[in-house]
The first five atom37 places (N, CA, C, CB, O) and aatype in JSON, in Angstrom:
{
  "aatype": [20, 20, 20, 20, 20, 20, 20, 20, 20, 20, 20, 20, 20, 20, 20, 20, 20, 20, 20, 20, 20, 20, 20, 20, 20, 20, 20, 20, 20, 20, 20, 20, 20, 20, 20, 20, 20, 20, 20, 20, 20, 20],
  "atom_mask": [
    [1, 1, 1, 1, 1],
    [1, 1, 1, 1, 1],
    [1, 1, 1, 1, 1],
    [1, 1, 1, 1, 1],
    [1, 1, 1, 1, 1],
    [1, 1, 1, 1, 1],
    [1, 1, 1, 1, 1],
    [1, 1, 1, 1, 1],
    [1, 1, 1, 1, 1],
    [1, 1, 1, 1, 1],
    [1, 1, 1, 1, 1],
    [1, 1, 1, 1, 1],
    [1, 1, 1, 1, 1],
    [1, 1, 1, 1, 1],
    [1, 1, 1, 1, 1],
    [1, 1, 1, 1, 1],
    [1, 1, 1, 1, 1],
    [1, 1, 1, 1, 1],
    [1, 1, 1, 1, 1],
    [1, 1, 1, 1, 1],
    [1, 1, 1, 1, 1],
    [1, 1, 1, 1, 1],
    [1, 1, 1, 1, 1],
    [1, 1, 1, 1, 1],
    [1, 1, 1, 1, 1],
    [1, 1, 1, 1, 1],
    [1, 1, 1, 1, 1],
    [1, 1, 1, 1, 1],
    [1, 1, 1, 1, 1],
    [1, 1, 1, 1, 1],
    [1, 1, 1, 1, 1],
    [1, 1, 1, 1, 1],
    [1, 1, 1, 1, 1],
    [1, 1, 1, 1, 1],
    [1, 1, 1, 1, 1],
    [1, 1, 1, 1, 1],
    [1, 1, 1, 1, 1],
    [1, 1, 1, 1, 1],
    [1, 1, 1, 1, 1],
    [1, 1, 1, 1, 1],
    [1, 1, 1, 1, 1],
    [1, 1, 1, 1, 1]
  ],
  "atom_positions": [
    [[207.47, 147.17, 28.29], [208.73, 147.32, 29.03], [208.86, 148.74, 29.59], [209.93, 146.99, 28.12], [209.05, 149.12, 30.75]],
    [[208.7, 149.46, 28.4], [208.62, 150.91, 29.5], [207.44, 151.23, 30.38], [208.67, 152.26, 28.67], [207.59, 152.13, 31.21]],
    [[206.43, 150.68, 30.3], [205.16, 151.22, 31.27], [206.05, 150.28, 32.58], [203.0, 150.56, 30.68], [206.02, 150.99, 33.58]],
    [[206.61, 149.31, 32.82], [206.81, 148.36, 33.93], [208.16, 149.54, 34.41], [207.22, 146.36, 33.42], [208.28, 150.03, 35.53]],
    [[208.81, 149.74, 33.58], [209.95, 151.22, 33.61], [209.52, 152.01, 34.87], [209.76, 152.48, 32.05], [209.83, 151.95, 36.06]],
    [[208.37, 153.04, 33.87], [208.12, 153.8, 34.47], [207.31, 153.52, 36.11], [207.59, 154.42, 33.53], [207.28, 154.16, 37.17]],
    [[206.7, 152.16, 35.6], [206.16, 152.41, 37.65], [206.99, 151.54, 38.61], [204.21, 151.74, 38.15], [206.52, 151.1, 39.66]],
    [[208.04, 151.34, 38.26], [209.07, 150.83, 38.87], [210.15, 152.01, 39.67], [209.72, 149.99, 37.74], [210.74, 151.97, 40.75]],
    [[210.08, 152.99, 38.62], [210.6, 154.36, 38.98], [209.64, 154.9, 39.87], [210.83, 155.32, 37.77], [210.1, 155.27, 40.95]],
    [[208.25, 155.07, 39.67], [207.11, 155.82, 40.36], [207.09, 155.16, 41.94], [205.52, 155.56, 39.44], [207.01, 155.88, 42.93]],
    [[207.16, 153.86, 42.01], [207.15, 153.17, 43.07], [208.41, 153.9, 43.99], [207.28, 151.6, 42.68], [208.17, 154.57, 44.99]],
    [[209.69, 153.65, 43.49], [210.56, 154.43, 44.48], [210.75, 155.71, 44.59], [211.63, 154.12, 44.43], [211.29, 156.1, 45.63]],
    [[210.41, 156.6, 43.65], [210.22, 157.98, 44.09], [209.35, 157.92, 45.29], [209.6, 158.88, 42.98], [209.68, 158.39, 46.38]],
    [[207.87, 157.13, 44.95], [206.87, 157.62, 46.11], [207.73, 157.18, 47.46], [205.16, 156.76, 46.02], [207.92, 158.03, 48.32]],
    [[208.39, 155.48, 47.67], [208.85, 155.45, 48.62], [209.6, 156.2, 49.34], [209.14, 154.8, 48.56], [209.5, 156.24, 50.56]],
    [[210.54, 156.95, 48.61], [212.02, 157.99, 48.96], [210.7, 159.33, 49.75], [213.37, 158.81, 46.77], [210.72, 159.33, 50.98]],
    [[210.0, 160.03, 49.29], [208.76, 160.51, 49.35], [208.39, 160.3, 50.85], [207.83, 159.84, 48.31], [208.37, 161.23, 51.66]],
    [[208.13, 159.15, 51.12], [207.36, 158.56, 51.97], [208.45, 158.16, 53.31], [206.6, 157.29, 51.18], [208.07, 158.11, 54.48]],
    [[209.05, 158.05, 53.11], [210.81, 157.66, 53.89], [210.96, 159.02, 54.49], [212.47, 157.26, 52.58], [210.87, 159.42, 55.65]],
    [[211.25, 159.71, 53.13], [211.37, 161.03, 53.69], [210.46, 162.07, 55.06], [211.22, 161.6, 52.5], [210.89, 162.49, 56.14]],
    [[209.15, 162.19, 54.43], [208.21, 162.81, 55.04], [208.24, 161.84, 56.68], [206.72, 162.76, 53.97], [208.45, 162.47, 57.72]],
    [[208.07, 160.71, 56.72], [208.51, 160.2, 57.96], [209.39, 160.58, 58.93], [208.85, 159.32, 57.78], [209.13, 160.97, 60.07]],
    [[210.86, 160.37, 58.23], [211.86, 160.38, 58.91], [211.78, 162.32, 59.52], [213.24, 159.73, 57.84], [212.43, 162.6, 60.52]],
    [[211.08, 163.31, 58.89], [211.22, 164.6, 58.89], [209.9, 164.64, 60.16], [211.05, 165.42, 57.22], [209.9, 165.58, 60.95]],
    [[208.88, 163.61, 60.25], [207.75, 164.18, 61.08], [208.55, 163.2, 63.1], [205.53, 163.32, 60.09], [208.27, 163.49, 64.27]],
    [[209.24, 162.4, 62.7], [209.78, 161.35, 63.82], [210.92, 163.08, 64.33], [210.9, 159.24, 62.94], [210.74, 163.65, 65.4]],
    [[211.86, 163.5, 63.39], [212.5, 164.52, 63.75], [212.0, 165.39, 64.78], [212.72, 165.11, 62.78], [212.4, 165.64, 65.91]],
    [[210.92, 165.83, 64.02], [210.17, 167.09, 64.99], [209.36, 166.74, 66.04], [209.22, 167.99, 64.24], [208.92, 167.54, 66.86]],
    [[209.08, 165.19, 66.01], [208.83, 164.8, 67.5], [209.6, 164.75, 68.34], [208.41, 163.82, 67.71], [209.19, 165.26, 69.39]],
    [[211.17, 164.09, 68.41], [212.11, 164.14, 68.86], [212.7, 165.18, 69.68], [212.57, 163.91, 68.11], [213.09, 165.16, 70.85]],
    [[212.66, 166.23, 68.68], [213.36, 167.7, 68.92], [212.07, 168.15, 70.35], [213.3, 169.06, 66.99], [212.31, 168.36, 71.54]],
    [[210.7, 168.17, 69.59], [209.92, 168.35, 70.95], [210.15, 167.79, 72.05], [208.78, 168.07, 70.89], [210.03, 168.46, 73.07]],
    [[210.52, 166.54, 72.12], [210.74, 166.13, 73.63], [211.72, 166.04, 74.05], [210.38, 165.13, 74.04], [211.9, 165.77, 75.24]],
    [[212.76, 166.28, 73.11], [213.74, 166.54, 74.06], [214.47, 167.32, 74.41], [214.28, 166.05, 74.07], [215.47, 167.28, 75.13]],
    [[213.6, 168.65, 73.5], [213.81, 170.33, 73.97], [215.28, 170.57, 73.37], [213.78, 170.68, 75.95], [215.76, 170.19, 72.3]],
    [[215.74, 171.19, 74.22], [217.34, 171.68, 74.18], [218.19, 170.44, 73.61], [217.97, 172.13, 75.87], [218.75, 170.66, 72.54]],
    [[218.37, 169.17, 74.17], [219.18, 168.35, 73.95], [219.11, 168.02, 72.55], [219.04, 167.38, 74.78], [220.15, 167.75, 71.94]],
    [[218.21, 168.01, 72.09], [217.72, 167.82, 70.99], [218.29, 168.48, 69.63], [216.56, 168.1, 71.23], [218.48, 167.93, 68.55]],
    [[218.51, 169.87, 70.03], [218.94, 170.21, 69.29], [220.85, 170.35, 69.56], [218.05, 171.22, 69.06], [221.62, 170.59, 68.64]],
    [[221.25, 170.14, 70.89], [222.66, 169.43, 70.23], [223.23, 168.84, 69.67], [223.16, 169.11, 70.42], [224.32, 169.1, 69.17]],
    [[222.51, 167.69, 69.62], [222.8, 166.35, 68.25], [222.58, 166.54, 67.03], [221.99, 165.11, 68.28], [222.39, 165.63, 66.22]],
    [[222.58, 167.66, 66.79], [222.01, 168.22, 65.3], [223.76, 167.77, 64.86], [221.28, 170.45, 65.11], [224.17, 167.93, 63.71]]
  ]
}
C-alpha cells in the first residue's frame, strides 16, 4: 500500500514538473513572437 502511495505521489509530482516546464517553454515562445505585446498581457 505504501509503495502504490508513494508512486502515485511520484507520478504527479513528475506531471506538475512536466506541466510546468511546458507551460514556462510555450511562455517564452509567445513572448518571442509577440515582442512588446507580449509582454502587456503579463
Amino acid at each position: 500500500m505504501a509503495i502504490a502511495l508513494l508512486i502515485w505521489g511520484a507520478t504527479i509530482a513528475f506531471s506538475l514538473i512536466c506541466g510546468t516546464i511546458l507551460c514556462y517553454k510555450v511562455e517564452k515562445s509567445k513572448v518571442k513572437r509577440w515582442g512588446y505585446s507580449g509582454k502587456l498581457f503579463k
